[in-house]
N, C-alpha and C positions, 0 to 999 in steps of 0.2 A: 546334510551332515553325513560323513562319513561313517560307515558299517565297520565293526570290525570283525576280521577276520576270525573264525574259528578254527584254531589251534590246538593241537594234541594239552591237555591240561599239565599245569607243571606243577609236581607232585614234592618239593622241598623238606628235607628229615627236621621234624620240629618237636627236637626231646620237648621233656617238659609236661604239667597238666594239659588239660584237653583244650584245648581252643576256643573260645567262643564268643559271638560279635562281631565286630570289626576288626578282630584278628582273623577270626575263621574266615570269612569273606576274601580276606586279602590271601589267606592262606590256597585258597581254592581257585583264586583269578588264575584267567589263561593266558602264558606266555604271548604276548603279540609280535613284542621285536628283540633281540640281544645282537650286541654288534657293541662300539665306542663306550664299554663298560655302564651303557645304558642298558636298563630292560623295559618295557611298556608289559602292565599285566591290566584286563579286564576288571573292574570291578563294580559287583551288582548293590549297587547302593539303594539302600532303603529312602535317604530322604538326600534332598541337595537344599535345601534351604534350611540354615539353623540357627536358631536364635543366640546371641551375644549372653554371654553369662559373662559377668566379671564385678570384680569389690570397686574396681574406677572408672570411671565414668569416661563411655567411651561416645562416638561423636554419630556411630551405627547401631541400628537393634536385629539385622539378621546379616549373616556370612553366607555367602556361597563362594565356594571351592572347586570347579570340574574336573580338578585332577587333586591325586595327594602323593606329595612329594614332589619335588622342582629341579632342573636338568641344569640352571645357571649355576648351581654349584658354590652359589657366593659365602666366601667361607666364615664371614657373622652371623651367617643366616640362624635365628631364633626360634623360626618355625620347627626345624629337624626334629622335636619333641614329641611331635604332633603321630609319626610316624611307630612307638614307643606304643603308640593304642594298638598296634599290631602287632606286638611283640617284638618290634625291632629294635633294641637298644644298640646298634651302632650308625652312628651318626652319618655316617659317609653313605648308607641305606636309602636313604632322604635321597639324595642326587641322584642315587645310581637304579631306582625301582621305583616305577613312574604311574602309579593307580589311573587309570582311564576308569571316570564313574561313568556306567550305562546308563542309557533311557534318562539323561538331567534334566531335560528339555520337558519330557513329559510327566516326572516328579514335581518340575516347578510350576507345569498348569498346574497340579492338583493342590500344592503348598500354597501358593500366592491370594489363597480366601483367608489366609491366617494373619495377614500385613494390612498393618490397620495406619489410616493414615496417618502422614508427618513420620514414621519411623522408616529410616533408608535402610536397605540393602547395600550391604558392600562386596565385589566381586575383587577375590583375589589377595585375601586378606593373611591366607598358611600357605599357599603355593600360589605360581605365575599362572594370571589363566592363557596367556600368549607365550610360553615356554615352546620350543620346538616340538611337543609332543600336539600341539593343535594346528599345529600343517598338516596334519594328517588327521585327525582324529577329530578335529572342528567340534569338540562339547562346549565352548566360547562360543561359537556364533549359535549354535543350537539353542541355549540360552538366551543369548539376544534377541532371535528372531520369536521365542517366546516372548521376551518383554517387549519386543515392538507393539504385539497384540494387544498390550494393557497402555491404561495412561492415568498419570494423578500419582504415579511412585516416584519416589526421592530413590537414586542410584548414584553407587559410587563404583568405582572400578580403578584399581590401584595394579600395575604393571611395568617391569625392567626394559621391555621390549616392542619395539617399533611396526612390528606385527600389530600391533594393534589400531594400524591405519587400512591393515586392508581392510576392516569391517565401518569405514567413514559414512558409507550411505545406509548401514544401519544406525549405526550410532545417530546421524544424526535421524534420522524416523524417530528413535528412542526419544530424543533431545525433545523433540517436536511436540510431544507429548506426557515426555516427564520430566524431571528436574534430573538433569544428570550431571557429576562432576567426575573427568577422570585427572589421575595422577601417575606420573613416570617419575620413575625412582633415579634420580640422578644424583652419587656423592660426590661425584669429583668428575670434572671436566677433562683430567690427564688421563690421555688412553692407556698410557702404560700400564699407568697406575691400576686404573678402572680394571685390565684383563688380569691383574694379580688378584685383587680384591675379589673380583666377579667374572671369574676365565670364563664361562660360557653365555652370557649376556653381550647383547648386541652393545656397541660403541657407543659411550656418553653422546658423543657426536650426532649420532641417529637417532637415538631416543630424542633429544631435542630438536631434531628436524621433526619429529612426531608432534613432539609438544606444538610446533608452527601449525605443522596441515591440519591438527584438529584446532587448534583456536582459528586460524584461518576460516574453518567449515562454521565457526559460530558456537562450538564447543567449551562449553569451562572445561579448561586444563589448569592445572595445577601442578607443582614439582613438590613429591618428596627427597630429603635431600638427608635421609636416614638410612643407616644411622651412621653418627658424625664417631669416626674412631680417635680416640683421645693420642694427638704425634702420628698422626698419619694423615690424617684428613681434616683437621679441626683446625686448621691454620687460616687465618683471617683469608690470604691468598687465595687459598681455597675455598674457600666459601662464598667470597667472593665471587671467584671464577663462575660459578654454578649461578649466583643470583643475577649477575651482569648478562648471560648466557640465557636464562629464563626469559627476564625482561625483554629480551630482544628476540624473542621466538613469542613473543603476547600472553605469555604465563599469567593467570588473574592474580598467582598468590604463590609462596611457596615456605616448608615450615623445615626444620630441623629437629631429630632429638638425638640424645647420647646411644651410642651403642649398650645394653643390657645383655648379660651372659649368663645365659640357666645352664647348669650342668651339661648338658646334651651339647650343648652348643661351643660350650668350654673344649670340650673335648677333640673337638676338630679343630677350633679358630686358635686355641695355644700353642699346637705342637706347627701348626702354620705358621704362629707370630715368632717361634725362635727361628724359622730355618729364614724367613724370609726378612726380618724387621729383630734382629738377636736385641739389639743395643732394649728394645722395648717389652720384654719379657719379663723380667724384674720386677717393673713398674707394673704389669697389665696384674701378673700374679699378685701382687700385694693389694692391689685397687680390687678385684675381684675373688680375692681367695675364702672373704666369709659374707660377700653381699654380690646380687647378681644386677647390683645399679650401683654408677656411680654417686658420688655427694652431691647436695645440694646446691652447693656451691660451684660445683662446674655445671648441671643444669641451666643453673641462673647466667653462669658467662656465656653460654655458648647461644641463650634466646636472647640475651640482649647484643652480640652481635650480630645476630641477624633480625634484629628490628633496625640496629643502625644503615644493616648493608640492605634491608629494603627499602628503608626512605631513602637511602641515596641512589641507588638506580628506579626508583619509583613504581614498586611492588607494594602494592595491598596487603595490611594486616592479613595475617592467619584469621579466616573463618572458621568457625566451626566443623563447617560442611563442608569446610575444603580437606579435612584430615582425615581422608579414607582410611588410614589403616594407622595405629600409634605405637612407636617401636616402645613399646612396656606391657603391664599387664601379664604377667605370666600366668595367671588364674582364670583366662578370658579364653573361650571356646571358639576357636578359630574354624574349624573345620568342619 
């Protein structure tokens, strides 16, 4: 696993009370890279494995996270809240200030006496653990190569990016000894489309050439295919496109939910939906301006067409343990 570098410390003016937690933490990490409006900063994390708090019932009982905050930049992203424990109430902070946690690997030997069995670990659940910041930084595989060591754990691992084959002959050591399902995030098959939605995430295209080589290797893979944006991506065509594309890459399963918008998240993905999508701003404001989910009713339309568009190209119901990570839950401790 890569070392990093020690760098002059970067000292940031933070009116305000005094700092303290995981703000001060983040507040004192050391610069590693700045360049393409990205920054990498060090951060001395006390724990990497943590348990799921939430009022709905979620399908995981621990999260790990190796980094916090995410570089694909996808502009529904949910998680950007997560970064707000820092003190960072601007959204765009999330994309652009990239938490490298220290020492994961040897946090999660000493955590892993606390996972008691049948309760899965989910990887990747607030940020990518295969974002570009682990070409260099490798706390993803650091991580792996700790759980290779163990065996009798249920793991999930949910990721946008096709990196996550280079790590195929650990994953499967992992497989070999524990019950593992991963998931690539795929809404839409249209590259165009896909680099508006998610400018720095690898090509639909390649994430489901990943989906092949790991079910190929013997792999449950799985496609999420969240969140479904209501007039952008929620068109049976589309939907389609994704599950007919799954299927044909050996996908065991794959699930759908509606896009959900907390505050944090409003804040980037609206002033995005008028410049790029005007005619749908109106609509998004009115659906979202006093609830951060849509009705019940398009819930219901949008899983009952993909129960139809799974029996027809011949995908497996949604399991349980196939839904690593569930676009809701805003009270659920991701990180």
């Amino acid at each position: 696993m890569a070392t990093l570098p020690l760098l002059p410390q970067l000292t940031p003016e933070r009116p305000g009370p005094k700092l303290i937690g995981i703000a001060r933490l983040a507040a004192d990490g050391e610069s590693v890279r700045q360049g393409h409006e990205v920054e990498y900063f060090t951060l001395p994390a006390r724990s990497v494995l943590n348990r799921c708090v939430s009022k709905r019932e979620m399908p995981f009982t621990w999260t790990i996270n190796p980094y916090r905050g995410c570089e694909f930049a996808c502009k529904y992203c949910y998680a950007r809240y997560t970064h707000e424990f820092m003190e960072m109430r601007d959204g765009i902070a999330f994309e652009q200030k990239i938490y490298i946690k220290q020492h994961a690997a040897e946090l999660l030997r000493q955590e892993l006496r606390h996972v008691k069995p049948g309760e899965e670990i989910a990887i990747g659940t607030a940020t990518d653990p295969y974002q570009p910041a682990e070409k260099r930084f490798e706390v993803t595989k650091g991580i792996l190569e700790e759980l290779a060591r163990h065996e009798g754990l249920e793991l999930g691992i949910i990721t946008k990016s096709n990196l996550v084959v280079r790590d195929l002959e650990l994953l499967g050591e992992i497989n070999r000894k524990n019950r593992l399902h991963v998931s690539l995030t795929i809404t839409t098959m249209d590259a165009k489309l896909a680099r508006i939605l998610e400018p720095r995430a690898p090509r639909p295209d390649l994430r489901m050439q990943a989906v092949k080589e790991l079910s190929a290797a013997g792999i449950r893979t799985g496609i999420s295919c969240s969140p479904v944006l209501p007039g952008i991506t929620d068109s049976a065509k589309n939907l389609e496109g994704v599950v007919k594309s799954a299927a044909g890459a050996g996908a065991k399963g794959i699930f759908a939910n509606p896009l959900f918008l907390k505050p944090c998240s409003a804040a980037v993905f609206m002033p995005f939906l008028q410049e790029e999508f005007p005619k749908l701003y109106e609509e998004y404001r009115k659906r979202y301006e006093k609830h951060a989910f849509l009705p019940k009713a398009y819930h219901q339309r949008i899983s009952e067409l993909m129960k139809r568009l799974r029996e027809k190209h011949g995908l497996g119901e949604r399991r349980r343990a196939d839904a690593v990570v569930v676009q809701k839950a805003p009270q659920m401790s991701l990180f």
